[in-house]
N, C-alpha and C positions, 0 to 999 in steps of 0.2 A: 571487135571481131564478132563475126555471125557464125551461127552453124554452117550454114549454105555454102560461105569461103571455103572452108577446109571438108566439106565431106557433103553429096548428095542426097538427100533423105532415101529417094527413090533407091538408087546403088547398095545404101546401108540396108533396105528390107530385102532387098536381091538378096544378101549376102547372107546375111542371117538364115534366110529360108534355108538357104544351100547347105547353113552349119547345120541347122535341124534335119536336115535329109542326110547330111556325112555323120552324125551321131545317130540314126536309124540304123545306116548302113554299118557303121565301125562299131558300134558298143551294143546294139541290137538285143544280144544275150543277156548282157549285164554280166556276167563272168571277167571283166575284166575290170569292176569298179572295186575298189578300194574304200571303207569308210574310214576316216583323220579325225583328229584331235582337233581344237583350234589351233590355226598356220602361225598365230601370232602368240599365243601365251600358252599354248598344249593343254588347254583347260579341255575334260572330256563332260564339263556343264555347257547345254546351251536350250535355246526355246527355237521349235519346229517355228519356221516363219510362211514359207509354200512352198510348191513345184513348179520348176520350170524345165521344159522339155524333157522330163525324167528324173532330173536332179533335184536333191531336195537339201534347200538353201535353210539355214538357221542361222542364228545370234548366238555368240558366245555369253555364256553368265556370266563370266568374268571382266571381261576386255571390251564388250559388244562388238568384237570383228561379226560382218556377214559372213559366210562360206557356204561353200557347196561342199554338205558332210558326205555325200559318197560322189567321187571323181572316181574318171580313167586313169589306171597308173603311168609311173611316167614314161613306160615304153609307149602305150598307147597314144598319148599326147605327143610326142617327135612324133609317130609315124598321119596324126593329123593334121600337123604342123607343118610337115614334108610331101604329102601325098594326096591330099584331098581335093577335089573340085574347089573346095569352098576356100583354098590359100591361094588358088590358081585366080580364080576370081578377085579375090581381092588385090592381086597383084596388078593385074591386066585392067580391071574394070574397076575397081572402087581406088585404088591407090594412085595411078598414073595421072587420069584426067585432073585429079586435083595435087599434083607432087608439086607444081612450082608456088600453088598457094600456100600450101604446108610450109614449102622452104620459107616462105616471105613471113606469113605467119605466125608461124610456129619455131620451125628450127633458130632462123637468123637470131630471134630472141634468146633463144636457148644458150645458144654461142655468144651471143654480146653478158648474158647472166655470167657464164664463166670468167669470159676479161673483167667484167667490172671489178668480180669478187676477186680473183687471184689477178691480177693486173695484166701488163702486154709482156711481149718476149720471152714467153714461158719454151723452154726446149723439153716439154713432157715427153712421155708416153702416153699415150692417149689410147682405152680401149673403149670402144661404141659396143654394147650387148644387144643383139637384134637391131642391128644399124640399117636394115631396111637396102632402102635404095642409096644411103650415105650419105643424105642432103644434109644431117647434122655435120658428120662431120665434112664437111666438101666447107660447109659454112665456118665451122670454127679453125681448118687448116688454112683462108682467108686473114684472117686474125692473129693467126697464130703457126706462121709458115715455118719454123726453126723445131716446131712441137711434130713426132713422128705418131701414127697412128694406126691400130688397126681396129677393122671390121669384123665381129665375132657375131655372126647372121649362121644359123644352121640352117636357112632354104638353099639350095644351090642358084636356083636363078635369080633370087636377091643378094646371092653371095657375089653372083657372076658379075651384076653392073655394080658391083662395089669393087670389084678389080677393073672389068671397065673405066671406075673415075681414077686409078691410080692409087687403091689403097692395098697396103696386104690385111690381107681377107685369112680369116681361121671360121671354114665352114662347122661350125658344132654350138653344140651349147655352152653354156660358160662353163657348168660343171665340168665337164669334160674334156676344155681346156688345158692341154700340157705345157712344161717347159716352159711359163710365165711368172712362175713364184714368185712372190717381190719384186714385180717389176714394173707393175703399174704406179704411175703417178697418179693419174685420175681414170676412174671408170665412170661411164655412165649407164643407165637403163632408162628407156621411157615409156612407160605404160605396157611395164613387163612381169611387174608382181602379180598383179592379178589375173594373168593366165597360167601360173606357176604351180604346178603339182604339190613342192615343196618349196614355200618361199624359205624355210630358215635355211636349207643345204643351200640352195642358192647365195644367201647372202656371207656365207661361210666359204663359199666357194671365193666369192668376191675379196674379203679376206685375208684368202692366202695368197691373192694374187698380186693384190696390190703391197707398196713401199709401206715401208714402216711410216708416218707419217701422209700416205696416199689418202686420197680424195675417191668418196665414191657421190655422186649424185645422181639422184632416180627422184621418180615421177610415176603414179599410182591415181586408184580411182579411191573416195573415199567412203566410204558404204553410211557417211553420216552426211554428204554431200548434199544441198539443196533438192537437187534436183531426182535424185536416185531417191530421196527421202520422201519427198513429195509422189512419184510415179510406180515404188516400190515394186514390185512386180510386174509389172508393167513397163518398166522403165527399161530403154532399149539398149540401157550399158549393163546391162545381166542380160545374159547368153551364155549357155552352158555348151562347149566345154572350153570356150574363149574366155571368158571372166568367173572364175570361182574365187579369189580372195578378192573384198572387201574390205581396206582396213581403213583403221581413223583415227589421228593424229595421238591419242592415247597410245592405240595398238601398234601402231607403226615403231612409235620409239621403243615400247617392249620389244617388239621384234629384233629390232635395229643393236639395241642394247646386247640382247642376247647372243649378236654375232660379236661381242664384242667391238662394237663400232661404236662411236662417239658419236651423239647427235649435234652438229652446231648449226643447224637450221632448217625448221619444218614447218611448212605455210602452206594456204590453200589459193594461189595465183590466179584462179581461175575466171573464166570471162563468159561463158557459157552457159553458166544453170538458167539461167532464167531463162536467155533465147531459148533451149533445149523445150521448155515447159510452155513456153508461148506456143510454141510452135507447134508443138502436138495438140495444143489446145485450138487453136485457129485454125488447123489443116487438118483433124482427124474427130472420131468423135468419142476421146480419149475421157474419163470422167477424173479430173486432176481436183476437183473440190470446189464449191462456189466463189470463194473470194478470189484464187487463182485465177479463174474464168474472168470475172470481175474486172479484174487488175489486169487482163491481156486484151479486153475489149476495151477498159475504158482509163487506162493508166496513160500517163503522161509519160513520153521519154523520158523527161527528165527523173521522173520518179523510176524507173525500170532500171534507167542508172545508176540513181541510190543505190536503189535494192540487190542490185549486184554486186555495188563496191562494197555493202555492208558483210552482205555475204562471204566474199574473199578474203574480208580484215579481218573476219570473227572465225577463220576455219572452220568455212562451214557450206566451202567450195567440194565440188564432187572432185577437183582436179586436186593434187597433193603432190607437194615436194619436199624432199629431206636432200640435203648435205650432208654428209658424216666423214668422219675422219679414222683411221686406223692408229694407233697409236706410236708413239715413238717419232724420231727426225729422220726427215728424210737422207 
């Protein structure tokens, strides 16, 4: 897989500009930021790293989570979530054009990871958090037609084409999610923590909502990732106020632990650090370090392959997955 397949570079700088212009427009004062602990182990140790568009990102002492120590609170964040040019955008113009590659790409895998691991014929509940457009789940009710499902998307017009494919749709945030207690079998999230105010409320939320024995799996950026490691401020997966947590395969399970969730599998699957870093290096006049440069003018595929697969064996992919279990039978 390529960058190129699932996302435009061109579209991705659109898009960003437009966050940095709705964080002008929406947080302008600063009256409405909040400074946080670490998201992942509450440690109030960490070491200033830089700024990005206002925000001023640091390393925890403890855990080494990145984060962004002063964020929008979480009223702020739903209403840029819900309101902004810059979601409008991304819906219409960076998401669409590329949704059936995503589906192919991306989701269909996602959905075949669950059958393999839990088997076929499963009659779950199924909830998708930020289920988007619902190509995951349209993909795993394929699979898994006896399993019912709903969409838990707070945009309304991504909630709308999730009723559009026939799913019930609960427009809100998970937190705020009613009348589900214990009833999920499996939840998912994907590449949701790290736009999150408060990932631990979040994952508490998660929780109390799932079966005693329920299944949560998510998908997260890893702030120890090849490629974010190598581009570090620079690197175009930090954007404030779309990515503030950071975590890494350490911080993750504290976090995880913390909601009392059981960790039974946490990898970094990822297929992208390297294209990401090539790619800025050959199309931009990005300074990524001389060996890097080296290696993307004059590496062998096959060697580029290597270095990727080693990458995702040793977590130490920017892309991160955890499994967890809640405790108890179902």
């Amino acid at each position: 897989m390529k960058e190129k397949e699932i996302r435009r570079r061109e579209a991705l700088d659109q898009y960003q500009q437009l966050v940095a212009e709705d964080c002008r427009l929406l947080f302008a004062d600063g009256g409405q930021f909040i400074k946080v602990n670490c998201p992942a182990c509450n440690s109030q140790t960490y070491v200033s790293e830089f700024m990005k568009s206002g925000f001023e990102y640091v390393t925890c002492g403890v855990c080494q989570t990145l984060f962004a120590r002063t964020r929008p609170s979480m009223a702020s964040l739903k209403q840029f979530y819900t309101q902004s040019a810059s979601t409008e955008y991304w819906v219409n113009e960076f998401f669409k054009p590329v949704a059936e590659a995503r589906r192919e790409k991306i989701f269909r895998p996602r959905a075949r990871f669950i059958v393999d691991r839990f088997g076929s014929n499963r009659e779950w509940l199924v909830g998708d958090v930020g289920a988007g457009f619902g190509l995951f789940l349209d993909e795993l009710r394929k699979l898994w037609p006896a399993s019912r499902y709903i969409a838990i998307e707070p945009s309304p017009e991504q909630a709308d084409i999730c009723k559009g494919s026939g799913f019930a749709v609960e427009c809100c945030v998970l937190e705020d999610l009613k009348g589900y207690a214990g009833y999920f079998d499996l939840l998912t999230a994907f590449e949701l923590l790290e736009h999150l105010y408060d990932p631990s409320f979040f994952l508490k939320a998660a929780y109390r909502l799932l079966k005693p024995g329920g299944w949560l799996l998510l998908t997260t950026l890893n702030g120890e990732g090849f490629d974010i490691q190598v581009l570090w401020e620079k690197s175009k997966s930090i954007y404030p106020p779309c990515h503030l947590n950071f975590f890494n395969p350490d911080s993750l399970f504290i976090l995880l632990r913390s909601a009392a969730l059981a960790v039974e599998e946490l990898d970094t699957p990822g297929k992208l650090d390297w294209d990401i870093v090539e790619g800025l290096i050959l199309e931009t006049d990005i300074e990524a370090g001389r060996f890097w440069r080296l290696l993307a003018k004059k590496g062998s595929e096959r060697c580029k392959e290597d270095l990727q697969r080693w990458i995702s064996e040793n977590k130490f992919s920017s892309h991160m997955r955890a499994l967890a279990r809640k405790a108890g039978s179902p």
